[in-house]
C-alpha positions as semicolon CSV with decimal commas, in nm:
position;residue;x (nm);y (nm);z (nm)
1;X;0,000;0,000;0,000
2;X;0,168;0,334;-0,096
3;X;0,231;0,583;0,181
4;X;-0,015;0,818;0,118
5;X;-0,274;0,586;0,105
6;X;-0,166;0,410;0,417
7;X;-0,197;0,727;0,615
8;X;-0,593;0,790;0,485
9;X;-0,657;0,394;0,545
10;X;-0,539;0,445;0,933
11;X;-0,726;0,765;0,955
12;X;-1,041;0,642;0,864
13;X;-1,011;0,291;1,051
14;X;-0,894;0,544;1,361
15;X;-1,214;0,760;1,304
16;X;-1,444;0,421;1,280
17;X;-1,264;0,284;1,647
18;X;-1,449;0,600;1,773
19;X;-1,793;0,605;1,617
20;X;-1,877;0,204;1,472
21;X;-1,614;-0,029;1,528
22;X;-1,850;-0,328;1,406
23;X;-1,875;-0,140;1,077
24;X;-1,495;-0,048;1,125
25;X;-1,438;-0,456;1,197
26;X;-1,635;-0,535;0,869
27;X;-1,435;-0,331;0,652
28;X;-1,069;-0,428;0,775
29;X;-1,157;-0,788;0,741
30;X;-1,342;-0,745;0,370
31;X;-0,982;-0,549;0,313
32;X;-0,733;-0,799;0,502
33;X;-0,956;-1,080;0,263
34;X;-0,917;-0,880;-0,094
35;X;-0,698;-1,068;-0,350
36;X;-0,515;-0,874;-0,647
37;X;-0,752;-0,839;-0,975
38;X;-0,675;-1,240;-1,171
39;X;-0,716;-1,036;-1,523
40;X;-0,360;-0,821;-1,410
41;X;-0,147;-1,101;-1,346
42;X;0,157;-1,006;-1,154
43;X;0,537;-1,078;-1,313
44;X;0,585;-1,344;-1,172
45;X;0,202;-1,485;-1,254
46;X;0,257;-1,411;-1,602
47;X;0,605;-1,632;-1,612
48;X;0,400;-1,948;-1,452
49;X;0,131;-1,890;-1,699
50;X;0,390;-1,918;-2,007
51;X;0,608;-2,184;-1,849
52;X;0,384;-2,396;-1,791
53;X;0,050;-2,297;-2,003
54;X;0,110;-2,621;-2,217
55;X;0,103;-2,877;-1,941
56;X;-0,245;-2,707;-1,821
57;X;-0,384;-2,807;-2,186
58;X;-0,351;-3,140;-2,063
59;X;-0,633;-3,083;-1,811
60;X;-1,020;-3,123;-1,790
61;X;-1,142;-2,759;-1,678
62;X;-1,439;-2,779;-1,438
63;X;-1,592;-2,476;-1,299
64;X;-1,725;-2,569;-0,995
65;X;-2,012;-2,355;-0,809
66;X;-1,973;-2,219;-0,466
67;X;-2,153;-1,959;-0,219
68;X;-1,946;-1,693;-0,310
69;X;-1,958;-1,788;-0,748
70;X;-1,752;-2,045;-0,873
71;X;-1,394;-2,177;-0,870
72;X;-1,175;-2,351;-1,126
73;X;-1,033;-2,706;-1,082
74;X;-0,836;-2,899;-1,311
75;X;-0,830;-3,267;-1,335
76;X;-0,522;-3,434;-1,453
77;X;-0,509;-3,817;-1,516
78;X;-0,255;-4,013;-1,408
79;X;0,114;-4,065;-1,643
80;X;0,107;-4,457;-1,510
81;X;-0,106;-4,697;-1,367
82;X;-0,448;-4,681;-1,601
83;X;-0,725;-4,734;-1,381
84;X;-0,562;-4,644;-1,078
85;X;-0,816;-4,553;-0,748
86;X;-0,615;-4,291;-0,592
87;X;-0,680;-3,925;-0,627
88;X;-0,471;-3,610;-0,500
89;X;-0,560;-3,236;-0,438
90;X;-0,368;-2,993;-0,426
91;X;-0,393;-2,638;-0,309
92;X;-0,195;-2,292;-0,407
93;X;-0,103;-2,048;-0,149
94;X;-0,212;-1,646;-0,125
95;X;-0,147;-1,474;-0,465
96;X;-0,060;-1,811;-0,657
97;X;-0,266;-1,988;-0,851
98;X;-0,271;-2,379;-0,995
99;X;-0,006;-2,321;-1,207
100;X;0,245;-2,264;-0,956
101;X;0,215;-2,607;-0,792
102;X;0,290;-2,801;-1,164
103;X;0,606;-2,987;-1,010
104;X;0,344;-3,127;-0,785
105;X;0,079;-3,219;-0,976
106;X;0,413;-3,390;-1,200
107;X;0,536;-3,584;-0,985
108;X;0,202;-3,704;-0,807
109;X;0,075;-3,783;-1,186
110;X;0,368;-4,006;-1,240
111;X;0,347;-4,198;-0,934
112;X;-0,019;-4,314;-1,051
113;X;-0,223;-4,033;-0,889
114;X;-0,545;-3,879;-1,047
115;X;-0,525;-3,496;-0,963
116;X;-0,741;-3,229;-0,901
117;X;-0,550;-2,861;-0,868
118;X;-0,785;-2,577;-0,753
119;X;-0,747;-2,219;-0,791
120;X;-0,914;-2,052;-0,472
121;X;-1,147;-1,801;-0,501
122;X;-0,996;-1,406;-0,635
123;X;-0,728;-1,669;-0,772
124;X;-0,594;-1,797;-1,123
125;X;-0,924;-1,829;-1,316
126;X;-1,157;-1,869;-1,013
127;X;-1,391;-1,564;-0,995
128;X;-1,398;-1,296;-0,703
129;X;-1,181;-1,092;-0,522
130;X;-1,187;-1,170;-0,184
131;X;-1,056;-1,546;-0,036
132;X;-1,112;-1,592;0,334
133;X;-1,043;-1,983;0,502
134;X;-1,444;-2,036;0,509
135;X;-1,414;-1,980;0,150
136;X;-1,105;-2,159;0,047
137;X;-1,224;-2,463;0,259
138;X;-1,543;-2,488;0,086
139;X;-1,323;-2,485;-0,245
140;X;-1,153;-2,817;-0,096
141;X;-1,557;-2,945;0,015
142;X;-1,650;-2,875;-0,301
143;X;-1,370;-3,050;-0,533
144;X;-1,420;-3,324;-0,264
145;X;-1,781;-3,384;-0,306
146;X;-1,687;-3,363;-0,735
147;X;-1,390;-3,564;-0,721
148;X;-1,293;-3,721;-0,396
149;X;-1,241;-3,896;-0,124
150;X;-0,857;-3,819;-0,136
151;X;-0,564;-4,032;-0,102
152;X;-0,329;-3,716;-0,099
153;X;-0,426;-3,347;-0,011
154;X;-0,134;-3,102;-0,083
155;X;-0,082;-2,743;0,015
156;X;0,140;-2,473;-0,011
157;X;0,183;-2,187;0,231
158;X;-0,199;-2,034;0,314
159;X;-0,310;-2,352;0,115
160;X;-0,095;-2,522;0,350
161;X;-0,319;-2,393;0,630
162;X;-0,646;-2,439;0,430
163;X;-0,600;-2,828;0,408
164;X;-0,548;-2,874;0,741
165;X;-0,801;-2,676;0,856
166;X;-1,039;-2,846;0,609
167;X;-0,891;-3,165;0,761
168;X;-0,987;-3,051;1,105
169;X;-1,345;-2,948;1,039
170;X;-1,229;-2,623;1,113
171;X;-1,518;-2,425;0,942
172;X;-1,809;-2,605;1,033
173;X;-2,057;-2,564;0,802
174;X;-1,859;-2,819;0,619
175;X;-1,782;-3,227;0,690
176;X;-1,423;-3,257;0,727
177;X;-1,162;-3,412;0,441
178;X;-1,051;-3,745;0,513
179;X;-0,767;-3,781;0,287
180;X;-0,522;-4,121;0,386
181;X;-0,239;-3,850;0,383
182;X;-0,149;-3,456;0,432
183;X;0,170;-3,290;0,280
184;X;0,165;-2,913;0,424
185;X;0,450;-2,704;0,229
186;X;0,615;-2,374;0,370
187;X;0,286;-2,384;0,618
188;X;0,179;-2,104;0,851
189;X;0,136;-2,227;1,246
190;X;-0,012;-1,903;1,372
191;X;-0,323;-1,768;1,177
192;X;-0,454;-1,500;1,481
193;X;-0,055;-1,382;1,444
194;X;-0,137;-1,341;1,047
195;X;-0,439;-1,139;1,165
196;X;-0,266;-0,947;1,428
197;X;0,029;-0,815;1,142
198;X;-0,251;-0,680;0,990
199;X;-0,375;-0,513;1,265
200;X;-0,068;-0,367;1,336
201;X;0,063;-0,247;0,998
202;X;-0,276;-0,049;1,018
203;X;-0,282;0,030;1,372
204;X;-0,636;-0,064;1,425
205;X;-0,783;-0,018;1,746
206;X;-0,951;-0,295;1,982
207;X;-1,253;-0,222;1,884
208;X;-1,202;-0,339;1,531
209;X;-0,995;-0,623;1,595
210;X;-1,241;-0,773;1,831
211;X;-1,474;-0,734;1,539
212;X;-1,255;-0,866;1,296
213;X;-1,223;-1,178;1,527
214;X;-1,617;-1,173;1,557
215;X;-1,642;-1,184;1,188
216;X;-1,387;-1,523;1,154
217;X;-1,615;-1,679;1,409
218;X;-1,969;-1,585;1,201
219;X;-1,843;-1,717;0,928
220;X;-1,639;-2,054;1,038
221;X;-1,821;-2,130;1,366
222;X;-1,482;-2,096;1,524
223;X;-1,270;-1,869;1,745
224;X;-1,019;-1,706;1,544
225;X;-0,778;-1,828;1,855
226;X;-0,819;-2,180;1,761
227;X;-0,703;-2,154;1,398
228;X;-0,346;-2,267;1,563
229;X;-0,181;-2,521;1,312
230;X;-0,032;-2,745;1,567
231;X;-0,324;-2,766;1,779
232;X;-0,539;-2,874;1,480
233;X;-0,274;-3,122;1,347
234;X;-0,239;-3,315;1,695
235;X;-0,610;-3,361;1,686
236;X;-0,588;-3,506;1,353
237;X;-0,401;-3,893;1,347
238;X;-0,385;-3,859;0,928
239;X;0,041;-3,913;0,828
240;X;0,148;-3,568;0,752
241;X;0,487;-3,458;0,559
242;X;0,618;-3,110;0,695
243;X;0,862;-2,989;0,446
244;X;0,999;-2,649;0,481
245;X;1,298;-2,443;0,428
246;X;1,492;-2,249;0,712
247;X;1,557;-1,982;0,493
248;X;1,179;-1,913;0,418
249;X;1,171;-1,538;0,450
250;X;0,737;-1,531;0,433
251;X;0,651;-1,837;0,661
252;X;0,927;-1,881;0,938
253;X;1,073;-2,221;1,037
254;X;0,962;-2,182;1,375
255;X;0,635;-2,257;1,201
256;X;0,755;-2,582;1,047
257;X;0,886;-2,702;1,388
258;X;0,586;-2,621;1,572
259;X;0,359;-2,842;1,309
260;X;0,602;-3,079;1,347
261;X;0,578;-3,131;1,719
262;X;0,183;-3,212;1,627
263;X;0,283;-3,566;1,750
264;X;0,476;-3,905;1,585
265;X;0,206;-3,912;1,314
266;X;0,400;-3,621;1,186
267;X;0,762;-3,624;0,929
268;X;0,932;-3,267;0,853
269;X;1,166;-3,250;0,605
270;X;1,402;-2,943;0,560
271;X;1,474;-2,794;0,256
272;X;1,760;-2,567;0,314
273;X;1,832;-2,225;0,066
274;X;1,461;-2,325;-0,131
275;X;1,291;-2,023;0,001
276;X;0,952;-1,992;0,032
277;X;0,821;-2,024;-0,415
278;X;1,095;-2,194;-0,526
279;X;1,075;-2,493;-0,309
280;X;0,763;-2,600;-0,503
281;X;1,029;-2,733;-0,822
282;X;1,283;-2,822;-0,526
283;X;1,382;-3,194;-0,639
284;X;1,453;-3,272;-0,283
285;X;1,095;-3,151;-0,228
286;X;0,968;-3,384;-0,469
287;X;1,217;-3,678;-0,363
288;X;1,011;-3,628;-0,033
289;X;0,697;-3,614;-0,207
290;X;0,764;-3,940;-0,390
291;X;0,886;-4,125;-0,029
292;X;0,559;-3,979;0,152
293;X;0,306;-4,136;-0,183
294;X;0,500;-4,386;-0,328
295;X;0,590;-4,206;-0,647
296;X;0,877;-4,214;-0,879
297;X;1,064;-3,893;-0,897
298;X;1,321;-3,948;-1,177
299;X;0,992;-4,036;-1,376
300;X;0,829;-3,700;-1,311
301;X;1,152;-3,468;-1,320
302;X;1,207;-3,635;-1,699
303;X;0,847;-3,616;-1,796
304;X;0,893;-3,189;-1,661
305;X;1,198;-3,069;-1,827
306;X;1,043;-3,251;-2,158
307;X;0,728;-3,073;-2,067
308;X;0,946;-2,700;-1,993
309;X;1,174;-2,717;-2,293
310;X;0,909;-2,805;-2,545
């Protein structure tokens, strides 16, 4: 947000701590929830579209109707094993989109895996412009109820956080997934400490935050204090692969180490100098990947760079 506009944007959530901090509340969570406009593609947006715009051809396109409009999800079929039962999702993080996550839906194709690769809503081709978790967790219902159950659920960064609170039953106007197994990539821990950078950056009073809190709890049926990533994930007895990197400058390790203290149902593998983006084409992510599902990585790294340099 440009200076000038940050100053007006304080003012006027300073002015509504005084006179309607509900309304105030309202307004700093439909802002903290807006996604950039899909038809203005950032930089690096644009390079995932063009890398990788011929391996989306190979997809079924379903638009998929929600509350809020409808989302995309593309269905890949699976490089080996015709026939095969097993079916992965997998989930992009804040300002990503499907496209992003193509190593993954590689290598989980060539290990025999059916796989369905949502954009969440304001995302990729989706429709909207605002993505909350009630929202992105009905995404998962809904591609669930379409293509599922799930062997495999995969998610990176806030999709990290969406699968396993769609795992946990988190929102609960929705059944939870029951996938056999959960890979959470560069994963927040902390969602109230997401909400309370927010609140800081734009010095909202505690009036508005309590609102904002209110809101999370209309619309999931649950305290925003709960949305705690460890907590949910030592609830939960599904196998889950941590894999992070220390140097993750977005989502911090301590977050990796706290999910991975969820209990012995629980791996983490660390990726170390992979960042937070470029992890997802890591190839000692995917060697991971391939241990956790039973893939074959030097099958889907081939099939990729064949894929890239056509």
């Amino acid at each position: 947000m440009a200076p000038l506009a940050l100053t007006v944007t304080r003012a006027l959530f300073g002015l509504a701590e005084r006179v309607a901090p509900s309304h105030g509340g309202n307004a700093a969570f439909r802002l903290f929830s807006r996604t950039p406009a899909s038809r203005n593609p950032s930089p690096r947006e644009r390079e995932a579209i063009e890398r990788y715009g011929r391996f989306m051809d190979d997809a079924r396109h379903h638009r998929l109707r929600t509350a809020g409009g409808w989302i995309s999800a593309h269905l890949f079929k699976p490089l080996v094993g015709a026939g095969t039962e097993r079916t992965a999702l997998v989930v992009h993080g804040w300002r990503s989109r499907a496209e992003h996550m193509v190593p993954i839906v590689m290598q989980l194709r060539a290990g025999g895996y059916r796989v369905v690769a949502l954009d969440l809503p304001g995302h990729g081709r989706s429709a909207g412009r605002h993505l909350n978790m009630a929202s992105a967790v009905e995404a998962c219902a809904e591609a669930e109820l379409w293509f599922g159950p799930f062997d495999v659920v995969v998610g990176h960064s806030f999709g990290g956080a969406v699968v396993l609170n769609a795992a946990a039953g988190s929102v609960r106007t929705f059944r939870p997934l029951t996938p056999a197994r959960l890979v959470l990539i560069s994963a927040p821990n902390m969602i109230p400490a997401i909400f309370d950078q927010f609140a800081d950056a734009l010095r909202l009073g505690p009036g508005i935050r309590a609102a904002m809190s209110q809101r999370v709890e209309r619309l999931t049926g649950t305290p925003l204090a709960e949305f705690v990533g460890a907590r949910q994930l030592a609830r939960l007895t599904i196998p889950t692969l941590i894999v992070h990197a220390p140097d993750d400058r977005e989502v911090a390790a301590d977050d990796a180490a706290a999910l991975a203290g969820a209990g012995p149902h629980v791996d983490v593998r660390w990726v170390p100098g992979a960042g937070h983006r470029r992890i997802l084409a890591d190839a000692r992510l995917l060697e991971a990947l391939a241990d956790f599902t039973g893939g074959n990585v030097a099958e889907a790294a081939r099939r990729m760079a064949r894929r890239v340099s056509a």
